[in-house]
C-alpha positions as CSV (number, residue, x, y, z in Angstrom):
1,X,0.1,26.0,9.9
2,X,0.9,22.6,9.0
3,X,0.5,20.2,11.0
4,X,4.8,19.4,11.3
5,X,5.4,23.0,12.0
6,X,2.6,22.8,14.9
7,X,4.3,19.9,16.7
8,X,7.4,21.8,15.9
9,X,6.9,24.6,18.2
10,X,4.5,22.4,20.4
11,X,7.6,20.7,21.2
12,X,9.9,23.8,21.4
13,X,7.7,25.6,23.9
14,X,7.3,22.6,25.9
15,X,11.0,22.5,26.3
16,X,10.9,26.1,27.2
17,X,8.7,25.4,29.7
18,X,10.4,22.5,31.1
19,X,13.9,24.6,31.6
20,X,12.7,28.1,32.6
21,X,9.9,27.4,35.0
22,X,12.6,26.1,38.1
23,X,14.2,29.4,37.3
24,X,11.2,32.1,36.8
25,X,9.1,30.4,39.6
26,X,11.8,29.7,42.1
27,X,10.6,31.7,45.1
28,X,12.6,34.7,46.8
29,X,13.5,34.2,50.3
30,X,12.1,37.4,52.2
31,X,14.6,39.5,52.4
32,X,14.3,40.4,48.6
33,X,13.0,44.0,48.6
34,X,9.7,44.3,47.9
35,X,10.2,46.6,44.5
36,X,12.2,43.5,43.4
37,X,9.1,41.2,43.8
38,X,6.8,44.3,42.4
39,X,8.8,44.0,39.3
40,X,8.4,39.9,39.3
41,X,4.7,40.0,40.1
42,X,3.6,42.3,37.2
43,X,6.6,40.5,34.5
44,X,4.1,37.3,35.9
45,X,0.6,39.0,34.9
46,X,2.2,40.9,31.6
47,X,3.3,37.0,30.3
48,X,-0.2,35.5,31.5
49,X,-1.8,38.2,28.7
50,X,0.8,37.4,26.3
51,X,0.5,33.4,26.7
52,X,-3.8,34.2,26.6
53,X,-3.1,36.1,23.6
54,X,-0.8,33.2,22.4
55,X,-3.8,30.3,22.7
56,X,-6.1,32.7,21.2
57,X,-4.4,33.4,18.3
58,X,-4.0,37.1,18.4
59,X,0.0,36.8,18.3
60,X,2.2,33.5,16.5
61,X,4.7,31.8,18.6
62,X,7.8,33.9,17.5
63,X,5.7,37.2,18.5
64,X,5.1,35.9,22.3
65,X,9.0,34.7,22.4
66,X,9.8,38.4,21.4
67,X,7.3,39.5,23.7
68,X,8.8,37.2,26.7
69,X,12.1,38.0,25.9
70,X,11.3,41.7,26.1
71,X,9.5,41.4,29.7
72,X,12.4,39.2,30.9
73,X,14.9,42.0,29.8
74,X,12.9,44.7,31.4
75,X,12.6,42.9,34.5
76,X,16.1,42.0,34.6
77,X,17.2,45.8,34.2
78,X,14.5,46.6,37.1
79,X,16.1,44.2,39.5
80,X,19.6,45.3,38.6
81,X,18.7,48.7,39.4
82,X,16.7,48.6,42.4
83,X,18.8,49.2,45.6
84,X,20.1,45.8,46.9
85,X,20.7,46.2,50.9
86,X,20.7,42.4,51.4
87,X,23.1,40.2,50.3
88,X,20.6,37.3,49.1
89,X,19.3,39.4,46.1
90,X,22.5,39.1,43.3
91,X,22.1,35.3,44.1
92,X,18.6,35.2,41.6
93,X,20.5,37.6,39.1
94,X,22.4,34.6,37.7
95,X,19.2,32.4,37.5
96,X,17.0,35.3,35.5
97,X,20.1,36.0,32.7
98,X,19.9,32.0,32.2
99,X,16.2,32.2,31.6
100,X,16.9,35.0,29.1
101,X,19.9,33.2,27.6
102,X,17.8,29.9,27.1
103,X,14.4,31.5,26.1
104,X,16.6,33.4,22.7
105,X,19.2,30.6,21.9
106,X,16.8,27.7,22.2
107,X,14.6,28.6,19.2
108,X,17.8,30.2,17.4
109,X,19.3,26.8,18.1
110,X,16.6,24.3,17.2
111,X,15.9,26.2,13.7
112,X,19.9,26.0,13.0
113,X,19.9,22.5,13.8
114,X,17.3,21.6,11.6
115,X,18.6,23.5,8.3
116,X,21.5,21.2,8.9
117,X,20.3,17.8,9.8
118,X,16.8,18.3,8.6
119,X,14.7,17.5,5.3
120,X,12.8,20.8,5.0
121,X,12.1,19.1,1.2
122,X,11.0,16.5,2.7
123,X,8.4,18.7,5.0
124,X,7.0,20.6,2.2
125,X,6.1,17.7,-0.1
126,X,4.3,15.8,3.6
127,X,2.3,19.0,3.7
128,X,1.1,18.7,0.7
129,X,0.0,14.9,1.5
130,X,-1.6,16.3,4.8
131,X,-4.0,18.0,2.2
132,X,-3.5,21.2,3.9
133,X,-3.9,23.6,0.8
134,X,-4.9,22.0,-2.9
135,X,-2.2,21.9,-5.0
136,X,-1.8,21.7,-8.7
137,X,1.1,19.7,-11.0
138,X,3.2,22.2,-11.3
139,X,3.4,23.0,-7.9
140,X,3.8,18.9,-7.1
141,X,6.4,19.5,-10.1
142,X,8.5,22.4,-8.4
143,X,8.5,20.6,-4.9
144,X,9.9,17.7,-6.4
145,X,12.5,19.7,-8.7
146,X,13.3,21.6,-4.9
147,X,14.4,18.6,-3.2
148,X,16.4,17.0,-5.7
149,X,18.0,19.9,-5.7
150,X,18.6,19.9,-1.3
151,X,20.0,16.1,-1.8
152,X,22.5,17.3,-3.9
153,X,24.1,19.4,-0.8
154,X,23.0,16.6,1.2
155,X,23.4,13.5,-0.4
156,X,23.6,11.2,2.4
157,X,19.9,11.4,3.3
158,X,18.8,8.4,2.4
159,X,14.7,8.9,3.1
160,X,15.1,12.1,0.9
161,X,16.5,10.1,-1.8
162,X,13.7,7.3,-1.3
163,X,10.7,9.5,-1.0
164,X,12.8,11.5,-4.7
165,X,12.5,8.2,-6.7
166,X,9.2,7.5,-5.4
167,X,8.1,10.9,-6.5
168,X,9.6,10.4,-9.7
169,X,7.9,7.0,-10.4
170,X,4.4,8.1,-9.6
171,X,5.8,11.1,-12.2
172,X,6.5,8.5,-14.8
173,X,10.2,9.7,-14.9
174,X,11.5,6.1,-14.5
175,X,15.4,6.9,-15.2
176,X,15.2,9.9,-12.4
177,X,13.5,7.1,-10.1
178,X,15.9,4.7,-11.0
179,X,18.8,7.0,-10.3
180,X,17.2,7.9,-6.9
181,X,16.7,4.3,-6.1
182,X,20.4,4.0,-6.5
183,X,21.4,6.2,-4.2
184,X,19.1,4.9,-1.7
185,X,19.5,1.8,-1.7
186,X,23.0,2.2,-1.8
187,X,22.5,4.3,1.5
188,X,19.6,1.4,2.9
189,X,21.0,-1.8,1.7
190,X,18.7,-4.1,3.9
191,X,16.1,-2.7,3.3
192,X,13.3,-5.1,1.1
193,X,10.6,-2.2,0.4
194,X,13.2,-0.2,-0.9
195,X,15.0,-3.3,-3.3
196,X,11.3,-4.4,-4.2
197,X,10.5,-0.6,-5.3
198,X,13.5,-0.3,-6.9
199,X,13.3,-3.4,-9.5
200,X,10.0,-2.4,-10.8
201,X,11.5,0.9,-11.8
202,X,14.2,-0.2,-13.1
203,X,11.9,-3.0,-15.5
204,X,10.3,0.3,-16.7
205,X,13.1,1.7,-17.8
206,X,13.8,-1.9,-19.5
207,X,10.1,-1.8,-21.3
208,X,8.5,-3.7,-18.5
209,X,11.4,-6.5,-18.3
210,X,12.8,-7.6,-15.0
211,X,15.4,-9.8,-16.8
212,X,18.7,-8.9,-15.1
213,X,19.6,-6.3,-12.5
214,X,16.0,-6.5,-11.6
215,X,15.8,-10.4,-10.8
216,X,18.9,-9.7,-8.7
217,X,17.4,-6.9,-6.8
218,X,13.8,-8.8,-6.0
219,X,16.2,-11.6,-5.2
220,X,18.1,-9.8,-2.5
221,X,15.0,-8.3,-1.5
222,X,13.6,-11.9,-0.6
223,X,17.0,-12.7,1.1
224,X,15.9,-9.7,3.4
225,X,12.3,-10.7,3.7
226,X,11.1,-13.6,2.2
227,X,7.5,-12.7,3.2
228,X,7.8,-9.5,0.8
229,X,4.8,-9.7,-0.8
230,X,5.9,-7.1,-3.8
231,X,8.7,-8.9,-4.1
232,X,7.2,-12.4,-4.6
233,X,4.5,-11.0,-6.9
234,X,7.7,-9.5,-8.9
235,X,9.7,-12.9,-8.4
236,X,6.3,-15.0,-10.0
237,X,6.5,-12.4,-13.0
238,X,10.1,-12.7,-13.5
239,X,10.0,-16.4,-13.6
240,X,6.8,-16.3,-16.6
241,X,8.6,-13.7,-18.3
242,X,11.2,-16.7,-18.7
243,X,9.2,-19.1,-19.3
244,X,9.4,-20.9,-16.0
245,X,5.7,-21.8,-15.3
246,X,6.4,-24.2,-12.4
247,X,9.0,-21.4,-10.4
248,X,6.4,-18.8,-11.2
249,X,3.7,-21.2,-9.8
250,X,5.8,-21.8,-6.6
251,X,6.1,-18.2,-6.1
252,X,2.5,-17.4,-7.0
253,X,1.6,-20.0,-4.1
254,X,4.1,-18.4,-1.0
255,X,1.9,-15.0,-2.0
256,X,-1.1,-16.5,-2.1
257,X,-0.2,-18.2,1.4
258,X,0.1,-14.0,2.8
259,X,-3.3,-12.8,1.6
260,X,-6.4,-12.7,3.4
261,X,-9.0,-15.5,1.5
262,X,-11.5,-14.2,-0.9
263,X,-10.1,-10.5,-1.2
264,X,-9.5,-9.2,-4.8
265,X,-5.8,-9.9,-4.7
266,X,-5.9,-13.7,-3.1
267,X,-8.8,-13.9,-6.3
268,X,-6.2,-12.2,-8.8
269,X,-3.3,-14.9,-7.7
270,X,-4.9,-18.1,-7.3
271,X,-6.7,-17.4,-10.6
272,X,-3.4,-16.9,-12.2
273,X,-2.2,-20.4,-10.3
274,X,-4.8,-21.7,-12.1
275,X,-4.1,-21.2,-15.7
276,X,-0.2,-21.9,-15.3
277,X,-1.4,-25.2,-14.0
278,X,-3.9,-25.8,-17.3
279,X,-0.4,-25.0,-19.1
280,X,-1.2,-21.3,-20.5
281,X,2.3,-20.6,-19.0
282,X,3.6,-18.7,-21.8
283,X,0.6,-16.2,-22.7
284,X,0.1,-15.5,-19.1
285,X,3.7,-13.8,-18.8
286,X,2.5,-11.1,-21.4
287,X,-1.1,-10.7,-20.2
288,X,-0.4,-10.9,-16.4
289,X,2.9,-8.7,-16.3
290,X,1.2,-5.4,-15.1
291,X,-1.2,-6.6,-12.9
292,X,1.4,-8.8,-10.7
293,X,3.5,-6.0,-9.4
294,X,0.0,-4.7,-7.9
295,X,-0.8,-8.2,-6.7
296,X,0.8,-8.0,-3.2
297,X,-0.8,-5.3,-2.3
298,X,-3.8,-5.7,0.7
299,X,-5.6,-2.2,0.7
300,X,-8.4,-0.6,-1.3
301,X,-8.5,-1.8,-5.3
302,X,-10.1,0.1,-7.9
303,X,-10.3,-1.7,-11.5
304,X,-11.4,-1.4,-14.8
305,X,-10.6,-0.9,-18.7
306,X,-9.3,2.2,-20.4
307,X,-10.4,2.4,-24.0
308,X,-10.0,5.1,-27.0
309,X,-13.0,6.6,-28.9
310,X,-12.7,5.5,-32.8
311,X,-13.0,9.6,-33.7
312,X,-9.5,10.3,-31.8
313,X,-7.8,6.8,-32.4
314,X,-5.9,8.6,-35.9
315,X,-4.6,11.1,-33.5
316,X,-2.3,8.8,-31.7
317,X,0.7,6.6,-32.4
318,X,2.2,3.7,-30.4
319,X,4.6,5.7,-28.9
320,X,2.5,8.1,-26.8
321,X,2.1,7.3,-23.3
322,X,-1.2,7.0,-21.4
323,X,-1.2,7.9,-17.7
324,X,-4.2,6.3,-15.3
325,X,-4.2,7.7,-11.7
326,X,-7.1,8.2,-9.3
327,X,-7.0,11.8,-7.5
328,X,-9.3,12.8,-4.3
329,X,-12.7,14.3,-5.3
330,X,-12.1,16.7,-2.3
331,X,-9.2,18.1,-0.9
332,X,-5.0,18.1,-2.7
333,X,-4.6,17.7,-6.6
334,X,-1.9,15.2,-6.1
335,X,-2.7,11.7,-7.2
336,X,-3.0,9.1,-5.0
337,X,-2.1,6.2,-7.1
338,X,-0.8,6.4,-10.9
339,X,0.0,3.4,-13.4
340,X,1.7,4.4,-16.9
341,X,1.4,2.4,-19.7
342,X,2.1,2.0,-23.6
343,X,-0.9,3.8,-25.9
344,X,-0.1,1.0,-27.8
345,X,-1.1,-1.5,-25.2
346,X,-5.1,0.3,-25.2
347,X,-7.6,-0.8,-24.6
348,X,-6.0,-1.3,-21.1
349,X,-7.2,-3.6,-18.0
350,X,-5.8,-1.5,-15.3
351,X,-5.4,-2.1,-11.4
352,X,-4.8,1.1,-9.2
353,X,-4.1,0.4,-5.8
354,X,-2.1,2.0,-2.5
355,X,1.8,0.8,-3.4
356,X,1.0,3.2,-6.6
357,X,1.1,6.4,-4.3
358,X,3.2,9.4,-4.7
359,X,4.1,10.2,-1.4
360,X,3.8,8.7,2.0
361,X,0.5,9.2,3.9
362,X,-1.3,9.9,-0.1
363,X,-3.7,6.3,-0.2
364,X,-6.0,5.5,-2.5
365,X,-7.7,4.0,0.6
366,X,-7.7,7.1,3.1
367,X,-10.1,8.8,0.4
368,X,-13.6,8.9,0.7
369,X,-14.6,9.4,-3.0
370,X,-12.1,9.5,-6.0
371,X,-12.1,10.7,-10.1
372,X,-10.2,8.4,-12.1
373,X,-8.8,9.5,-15.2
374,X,-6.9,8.4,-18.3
375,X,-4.6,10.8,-19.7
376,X,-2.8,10.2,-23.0
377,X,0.6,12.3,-23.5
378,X,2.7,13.2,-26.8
379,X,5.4,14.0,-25.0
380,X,5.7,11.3,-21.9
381,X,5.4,14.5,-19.7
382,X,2.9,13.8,-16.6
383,X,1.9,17.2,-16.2
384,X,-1.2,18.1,-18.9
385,X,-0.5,19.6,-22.4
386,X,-2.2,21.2,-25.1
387,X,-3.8,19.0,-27.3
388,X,-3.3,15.8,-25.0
389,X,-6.2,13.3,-24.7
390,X,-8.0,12.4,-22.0
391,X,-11.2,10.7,-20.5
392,X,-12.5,10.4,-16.4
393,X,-15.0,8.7,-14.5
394,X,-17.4,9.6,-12.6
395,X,-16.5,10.1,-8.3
396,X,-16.4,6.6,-7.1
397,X,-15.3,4.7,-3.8
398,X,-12.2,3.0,-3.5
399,X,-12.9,-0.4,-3.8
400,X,-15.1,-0.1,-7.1
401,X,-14.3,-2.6,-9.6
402,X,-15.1,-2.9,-13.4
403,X,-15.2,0.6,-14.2
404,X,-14.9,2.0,-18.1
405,X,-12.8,5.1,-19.3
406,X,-13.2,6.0,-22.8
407,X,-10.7,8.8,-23.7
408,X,-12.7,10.8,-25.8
409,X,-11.5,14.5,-24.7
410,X,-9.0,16.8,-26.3
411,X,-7.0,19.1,-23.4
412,X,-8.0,22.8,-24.6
């Protein structure tokens, strides 16, 4: 069971517990008649064996409700018949057709609820990041395609719509993310991760540019949160990609300021500092592009080059699309962090890092050993076709840094 659905009905039975046990354990005074509290005694002993049978896994949670529901009722029918010579006995009726009515409605209620005001989408796509059963891109694919298709009805959810564009990013469908981005944003205007996330999508979608809509987006972003460090490291790319070395330089410095000293991302910025002040200000904005929207992040790195074996390099043109994404050695398919770029732009320095994750609680940093692979598309699909080429490392640790992929490997 995953683990949402166990705290689920962890919860749910705990409420149970918490309304029916004043009402099942409330004692009888002693003129009840002693069939009455025969009846209670063994309904007591026949739900201690089916709440052993519960723990040990013989029966699942909606088998014991049945099975309480079904003891209640009999005991309820036993009381009403047995011959009631005192007038204190109909005063517990009342309490025992409560019980019943709570222990049925309760779960009836809390599923209802849910399918209304819930993400079950949402649920199914966090399963699959709990790593609970290994699933393959076309499943990722369908779960995706499933709640797109839930916001529709719902289309003021604004996590579903964030956790949709992200989805679609890691995907490389930039226009679906941007769309989704949109929505959510629309729905979360405050919110800085969100208008950071949503800039660098939109750039994609604008071959890599943030000219524009995204400069106003990282903008409001920094009016948000001016410690964002994405959207600094977007704000410093922006202002190269203009050919503004010392605004670039002035945001390079405020991120610098946020990382720790001496880790890979602090080395990545200052050394970038560094040649906009020896006046490379111009060839920095094409070279450093990709790498700054990866510079704000402070979690486990992996590095390295992506090239193309000389045999395979007539079978591609510039307008293929070459997909780099590290995936658990053990455990779900899904990737944990993806980067898409150009074929035309191999060989390729790449940076794969935690912000490139597909779905909350997926980090490149929670895995113990990871594959990295290069996969070159024909038809800028992220799921793996016939004839595509590819080439992947050997497992490494997050962390690792100067690693080589040649893509030398023809999908069969």
């Amino acid at each position: 069971m995953p683990l949402f659905w166990f705290l689920a009905a962890a919860l749910l039975l705990g409420v149970l517990s918490v309304l029916l046990w004043p009402l099942l354990s409330t004692r009888r005074s002693a003129t009840v008649p002693d069939a009455d509290s025969a009846a209670i005694a063994v309904f007591r002993d026949q739900k201690r064996a089916v709440d052993a049978d519960f723990e040990s896994g013989a029966i699942t949670g909606v088998e014991r409700d049945v099975a309480l529901a079904d003891l209640a009722q009999r005991v309820a029918e036993e009381i009403g018949a047995s011959p009631s010579p005192r007038a204190t006995v109909p005063l517990l009726r009342p309490a025992w057709l409560l019980a019943i009515g709570l222990l049925l409605s309760i779960p009836v209620l809390a599923v209802v609820l849910y399918r209304h005001l819930g993400d079950p989408g949402a649920a199914a796509i966090t399963a699959a990041a709990e790593g609970a059963h290994e699933l393959t891109e076309q499943q990722v694919d369908a779960m995706v395609a499933a709640l797109a298709q839930r916001l529709e009805q719902r289309p003021q959810d604004a996590e579903g719509w964030a956790l949709l564009a992200r989805s679609n990013y890691a995907l490389g469908r930039f226009s679906a993310a941007t769309d989704a981005y949109a929505k959510a944003s629309a729905l979360m205007q405050d919110n800085a991760d969100l208008l950071a996330d949503y800039a660098d999508a939109l750039a994609m979608t604008q071959g890599r540019q943030l000219a524009g809509k995204p400069v106003a987006l990282i903008e409001r972003a920094l009016a948000v949160d001016p410690r964002h460090q994405k959207a600094l490291a977007l704000a410093a790319t922006a202002a190269m990609e203009a050919r503004e070395p010392g605004k670039s330089i002035a945001y390079w410095r405020r991120l610098a300021a946020l990382l720790p000293p001496g880790s890979t991302e602090w080395r990545q910025v200052t050394g970038v500092i560094a040649r906009l002040d020896g006046g490379a200000g111009a060839p920095v904005a094409t070279q450093e592009s990709e790498q700054s929207r990866d510079a704000a992040s402070t979690a486990g790195t992996i590095s390295g080059r992506v090239e193309l074996s000389p045999a395979l390099a007539a079978k591609i043109t510039p307008t293929d699309t070459v997909f780099i994404f590290a995936r658990a050695v053990t455990g779900p398919r899904m990737p944990l962090a993806v980067l898409r770029v150009p074929a035309g732009d191999l060989p390729k320095d790449f940076i794969l890092d935690d912000a490139m994750g597909m779905a909350a609680g997926m980090k490149l940093s929670s895995a113990s050993e990871v594959v990295v692979e290069a996969r070159l598309s024909r038809t800028g699909d992220a799921l793996p076709q016939r004839g595509d080429l590819f080439g992947r490392s050997a497992p490494i640790k997050p962390g690792a840094n100067g690693l080589r992929i040649t893509i030398d490997q023809v999908v069969p």
